[in-house]
LOKE-893161 format. One line per 3 residues: number of its first residue (from 0); their letters; for each residue x, y, z of N, C-alpha, C. Coordinates in Angstrom, 2 decimals. Last residue first. Layout:
BEGIN
NUM	a	X:Y:Z:X:Y:Z:X:Y:Z; ... $
This chain:
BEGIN
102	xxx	105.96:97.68:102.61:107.07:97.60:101.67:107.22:96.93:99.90; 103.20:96.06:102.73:104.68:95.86:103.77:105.70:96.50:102.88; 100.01:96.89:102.99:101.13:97.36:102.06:102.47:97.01:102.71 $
99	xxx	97.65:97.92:104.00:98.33:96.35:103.93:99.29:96.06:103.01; 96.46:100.62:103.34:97.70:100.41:104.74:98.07:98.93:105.11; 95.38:100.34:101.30:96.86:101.06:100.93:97.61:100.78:102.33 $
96	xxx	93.10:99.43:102.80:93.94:98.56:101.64:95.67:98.92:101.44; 92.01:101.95:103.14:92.53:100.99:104.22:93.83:99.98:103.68; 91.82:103.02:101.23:92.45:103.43:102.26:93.12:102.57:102.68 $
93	xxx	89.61:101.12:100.04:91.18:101.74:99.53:91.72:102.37:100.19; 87.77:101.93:101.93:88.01:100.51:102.08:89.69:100.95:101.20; 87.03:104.33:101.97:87.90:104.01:103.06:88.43:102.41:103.05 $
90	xxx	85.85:104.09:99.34:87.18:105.09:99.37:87.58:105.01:100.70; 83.36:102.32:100.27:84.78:101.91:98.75:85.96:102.85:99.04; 82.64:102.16:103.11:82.21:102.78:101.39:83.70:102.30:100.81 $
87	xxx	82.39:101.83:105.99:82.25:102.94:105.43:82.38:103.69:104.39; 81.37:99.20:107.88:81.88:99.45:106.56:81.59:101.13:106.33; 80.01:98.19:110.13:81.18:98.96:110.73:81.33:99.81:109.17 $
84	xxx	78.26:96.77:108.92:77.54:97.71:109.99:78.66:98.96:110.12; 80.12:94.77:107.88:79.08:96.01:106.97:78.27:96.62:107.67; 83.06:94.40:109.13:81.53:93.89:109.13:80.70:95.32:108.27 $
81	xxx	85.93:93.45:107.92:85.15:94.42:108.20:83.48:94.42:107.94; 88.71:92.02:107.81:87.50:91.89:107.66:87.00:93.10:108.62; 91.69:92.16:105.68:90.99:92.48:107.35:89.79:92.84:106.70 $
78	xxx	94.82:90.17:104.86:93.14:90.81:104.73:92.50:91.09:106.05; 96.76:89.62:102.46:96.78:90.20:103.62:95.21:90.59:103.57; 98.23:86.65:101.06:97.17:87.17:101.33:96.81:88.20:102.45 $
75	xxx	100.28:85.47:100.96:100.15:86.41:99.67:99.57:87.19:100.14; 100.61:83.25:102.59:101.80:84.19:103.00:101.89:85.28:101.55; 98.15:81.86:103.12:99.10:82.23:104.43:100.36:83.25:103.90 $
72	xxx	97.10:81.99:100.64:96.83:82.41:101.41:97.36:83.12:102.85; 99.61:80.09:99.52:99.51:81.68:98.83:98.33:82.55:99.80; 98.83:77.88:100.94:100.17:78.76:100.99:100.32:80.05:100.50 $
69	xxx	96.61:77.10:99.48:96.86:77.00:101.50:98.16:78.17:101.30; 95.68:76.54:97.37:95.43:77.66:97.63:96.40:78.25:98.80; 95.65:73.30:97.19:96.77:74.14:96.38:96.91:75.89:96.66 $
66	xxx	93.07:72.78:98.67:94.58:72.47:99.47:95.67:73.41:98.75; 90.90:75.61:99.12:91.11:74.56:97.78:92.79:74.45:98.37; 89.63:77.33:101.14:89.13:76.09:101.40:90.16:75.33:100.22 $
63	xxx	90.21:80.02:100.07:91.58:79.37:100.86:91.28:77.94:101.20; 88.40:80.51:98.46:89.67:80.56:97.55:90.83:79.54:98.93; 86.41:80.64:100.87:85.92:79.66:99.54:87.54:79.44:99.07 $
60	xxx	87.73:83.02:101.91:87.47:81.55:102.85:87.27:80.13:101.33; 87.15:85.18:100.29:88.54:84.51:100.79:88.81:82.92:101.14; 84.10:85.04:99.88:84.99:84.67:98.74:86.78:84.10:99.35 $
57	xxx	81.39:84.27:102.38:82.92:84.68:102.40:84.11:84.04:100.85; 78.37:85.59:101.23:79.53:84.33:101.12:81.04:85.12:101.19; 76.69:87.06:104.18:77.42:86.76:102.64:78.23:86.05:102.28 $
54	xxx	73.96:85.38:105.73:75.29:85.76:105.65:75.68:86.38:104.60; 69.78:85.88:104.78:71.62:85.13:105.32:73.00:85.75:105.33; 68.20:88.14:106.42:68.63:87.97:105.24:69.97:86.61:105.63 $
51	xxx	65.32:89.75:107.73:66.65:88.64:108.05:67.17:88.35:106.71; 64.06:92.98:106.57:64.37:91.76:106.87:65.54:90.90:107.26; 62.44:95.91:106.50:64.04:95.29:106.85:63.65:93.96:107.16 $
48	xxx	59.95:97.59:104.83:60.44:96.67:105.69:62.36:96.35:105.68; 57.52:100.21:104.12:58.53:99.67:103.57:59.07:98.71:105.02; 55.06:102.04:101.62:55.17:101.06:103.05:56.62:100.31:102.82 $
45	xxx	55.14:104.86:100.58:55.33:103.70:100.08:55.92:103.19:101.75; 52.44:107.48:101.05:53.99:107.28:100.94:54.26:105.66:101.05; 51.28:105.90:98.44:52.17:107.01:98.89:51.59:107.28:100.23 $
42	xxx	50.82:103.94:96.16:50.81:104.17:97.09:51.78:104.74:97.86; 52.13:102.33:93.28:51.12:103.89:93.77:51.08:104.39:94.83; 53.50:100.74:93.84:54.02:101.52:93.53:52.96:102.81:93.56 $
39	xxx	52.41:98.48:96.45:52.23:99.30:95.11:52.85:100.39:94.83; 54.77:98.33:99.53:53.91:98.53:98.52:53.38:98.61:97.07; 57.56:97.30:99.73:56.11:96.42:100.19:54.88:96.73:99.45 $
36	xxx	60.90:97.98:99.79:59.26:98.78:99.56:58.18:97.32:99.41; 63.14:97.57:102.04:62.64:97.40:100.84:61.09:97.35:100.76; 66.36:98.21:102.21:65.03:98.69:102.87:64.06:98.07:101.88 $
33	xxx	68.44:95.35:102.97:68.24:96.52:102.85:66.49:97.04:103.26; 68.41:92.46:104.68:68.52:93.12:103.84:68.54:94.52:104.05; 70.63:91.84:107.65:69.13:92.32:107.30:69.56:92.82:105.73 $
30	xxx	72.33:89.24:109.70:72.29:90.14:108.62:71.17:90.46:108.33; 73.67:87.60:111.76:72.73:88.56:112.13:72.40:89.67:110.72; 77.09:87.52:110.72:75.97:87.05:111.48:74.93:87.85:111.84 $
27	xxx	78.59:88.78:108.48:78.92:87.20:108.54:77.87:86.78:109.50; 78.67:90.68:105.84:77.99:90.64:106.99:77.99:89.22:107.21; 81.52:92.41:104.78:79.91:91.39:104.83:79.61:91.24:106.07 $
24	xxx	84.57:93.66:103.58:82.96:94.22:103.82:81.79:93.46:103.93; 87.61:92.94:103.13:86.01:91.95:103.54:85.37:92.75:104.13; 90.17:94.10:101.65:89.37:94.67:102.89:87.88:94.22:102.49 $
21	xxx	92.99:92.82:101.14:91.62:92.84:100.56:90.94:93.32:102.04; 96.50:92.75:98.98:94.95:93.14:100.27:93.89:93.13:100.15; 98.59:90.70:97.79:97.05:91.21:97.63:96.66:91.40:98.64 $
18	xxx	101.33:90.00:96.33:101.10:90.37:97.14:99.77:91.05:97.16; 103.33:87.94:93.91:102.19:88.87:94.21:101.68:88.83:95.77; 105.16:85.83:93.47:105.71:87.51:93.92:104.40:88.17:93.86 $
15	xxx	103.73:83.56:92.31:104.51:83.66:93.75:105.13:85.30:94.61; 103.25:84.66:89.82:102.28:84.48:90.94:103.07:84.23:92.24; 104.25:85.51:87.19:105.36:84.97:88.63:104.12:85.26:89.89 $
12	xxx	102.09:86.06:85.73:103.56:85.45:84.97:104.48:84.74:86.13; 99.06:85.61:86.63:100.25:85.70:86.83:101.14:85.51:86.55; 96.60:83.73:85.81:97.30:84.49:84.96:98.58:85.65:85.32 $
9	xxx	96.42:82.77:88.48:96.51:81.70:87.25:97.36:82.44:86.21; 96.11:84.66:90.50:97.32:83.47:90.65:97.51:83.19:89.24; 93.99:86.28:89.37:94.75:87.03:89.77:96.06:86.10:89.69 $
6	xxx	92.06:83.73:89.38:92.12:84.69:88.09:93.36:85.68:88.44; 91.53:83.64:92.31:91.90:82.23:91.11:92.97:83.17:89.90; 90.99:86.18:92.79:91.95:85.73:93.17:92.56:84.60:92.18 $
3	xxx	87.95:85.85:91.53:88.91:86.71:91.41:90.33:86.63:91.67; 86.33:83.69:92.61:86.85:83.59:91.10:88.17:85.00:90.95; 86.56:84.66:95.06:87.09:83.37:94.99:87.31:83.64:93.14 $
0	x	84.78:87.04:94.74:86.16:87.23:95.16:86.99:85.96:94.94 $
């Protein structure tokens, strides 16, 4: 997401008139991978685990850490985070998105 935004400002003809939502799907504490199989692939039915996994990297946070970023954050950037326990898929995340829309 940090390379994305960069890439969104840079090649902007009038980057100052852009306006971006972003609905943050991660998991910022307490995160588990997915499910994941343990066994030989032969073995049936296949033994499987959830693990601790780290955070995800927050891309907003990275793009708003750079001083030249500070302002287009505070007043380009509309975003609501949403933990990936709560997350409910790509077509509510565009939903959602469509409702950080001011006019």
């Amino acid at each position: 997401l940090n390379a994305t935004l960069h890439s969104l400002f840079s090649r902007a003809h009038e980057p100052n008139r852009l306006i971006i939502g972003i609905i943050q799907q991660i998991c910022q504490s307490k995160c588990k991978t997915g499910v994941q199989v343990i066994s030989p692939p032969e073995e049936r039915p296949p033994r499987t685990k959830i693990s601790d996994a780290p955070p995800d990297i927050d891309g907003v946070q990275q793009f708003c850490a750079i001083p030249k970023h500070f302002e287009m954050c505070q007043n380009q950037l509309r975003i609501l985070y949403v933990n990936e326990t709560e997350a409910l898929g790509p077509v509510f995340a565009r939903y959602l998105a469509s409702k950080l829309r001011f006019g």
